[in-house]
N, C-alpha and C positions, 0 to 999 in steps of 0.2 A: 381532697388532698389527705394523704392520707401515707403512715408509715408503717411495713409488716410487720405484723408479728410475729412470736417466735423468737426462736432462738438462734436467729440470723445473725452471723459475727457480721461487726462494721466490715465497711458502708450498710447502713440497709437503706433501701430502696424507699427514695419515696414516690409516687404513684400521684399523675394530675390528669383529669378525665377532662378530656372536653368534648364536648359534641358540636359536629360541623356538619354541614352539606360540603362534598366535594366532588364537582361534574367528573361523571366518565373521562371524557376530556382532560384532564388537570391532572387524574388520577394516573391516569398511561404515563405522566410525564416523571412521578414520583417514584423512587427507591421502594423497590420490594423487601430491601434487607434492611436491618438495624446492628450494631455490633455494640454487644453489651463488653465491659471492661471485666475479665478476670485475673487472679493471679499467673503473669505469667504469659500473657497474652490477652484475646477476645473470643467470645463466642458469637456465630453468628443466630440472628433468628429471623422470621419472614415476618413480613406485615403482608395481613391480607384484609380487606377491606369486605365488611360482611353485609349484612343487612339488618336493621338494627331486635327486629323482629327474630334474627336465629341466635340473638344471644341467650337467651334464659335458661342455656344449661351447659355455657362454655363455663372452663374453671377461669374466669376474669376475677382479674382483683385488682382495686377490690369488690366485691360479690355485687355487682351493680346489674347483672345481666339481666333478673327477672323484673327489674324498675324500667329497664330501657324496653324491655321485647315488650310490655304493658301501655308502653307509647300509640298512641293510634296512629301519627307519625314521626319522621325523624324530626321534626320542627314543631312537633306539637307543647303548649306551654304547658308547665311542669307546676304545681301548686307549691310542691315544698321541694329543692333542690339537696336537702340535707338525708344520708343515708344513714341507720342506725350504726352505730359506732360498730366498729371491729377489732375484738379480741381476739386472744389464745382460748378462750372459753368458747365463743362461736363461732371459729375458722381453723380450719384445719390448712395450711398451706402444701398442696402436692407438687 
């Protein structure tokens, strides 16, 4: 859990990763869209369901992609679940 940084006027965003199995099956039955709240209306964006191995050079944030695609699987146990912390110093938000 985690809050962006920068110099994002309120609201900023805060960000809860979980990682789940979700069958094919289940998946067809889910919204491909999300509508984020802006001023003045919504933007929409897609949800697409990846594999957890093509993350390690999407821009995800926060920067979790190269800890996940390092999974041997989606279910594999994790020793330490905590990622080094993120700043304005080490993230650049695009």
């Amino acid at each position: 859990m985690v809050t962006r940084p920068g110099a994002t006027p309120p609201p900023r965003k805060l960000h809860l990763i979980y990682r789940i199995h979700v069958t094919p099956e289940v998946r067809a039955g889910l919204t491909t869209r999300e509508y984020d709240e802006v001023p003045g209306g919504h933007e929409v964006g897609l949800i697409q369901w990846i594999d957890h191995r093509a993350t390690a050079d999407l821009p995800i944030y926060p920067p979790i992609g190269t800890a996940l695609a390092a999974l041997s699987s989606p279910s594999a146990a994790l020793a330490d679940a905590a990622l080094p912390a993120v700043t304005d110093d080490n993230y650049v938000w695009v």
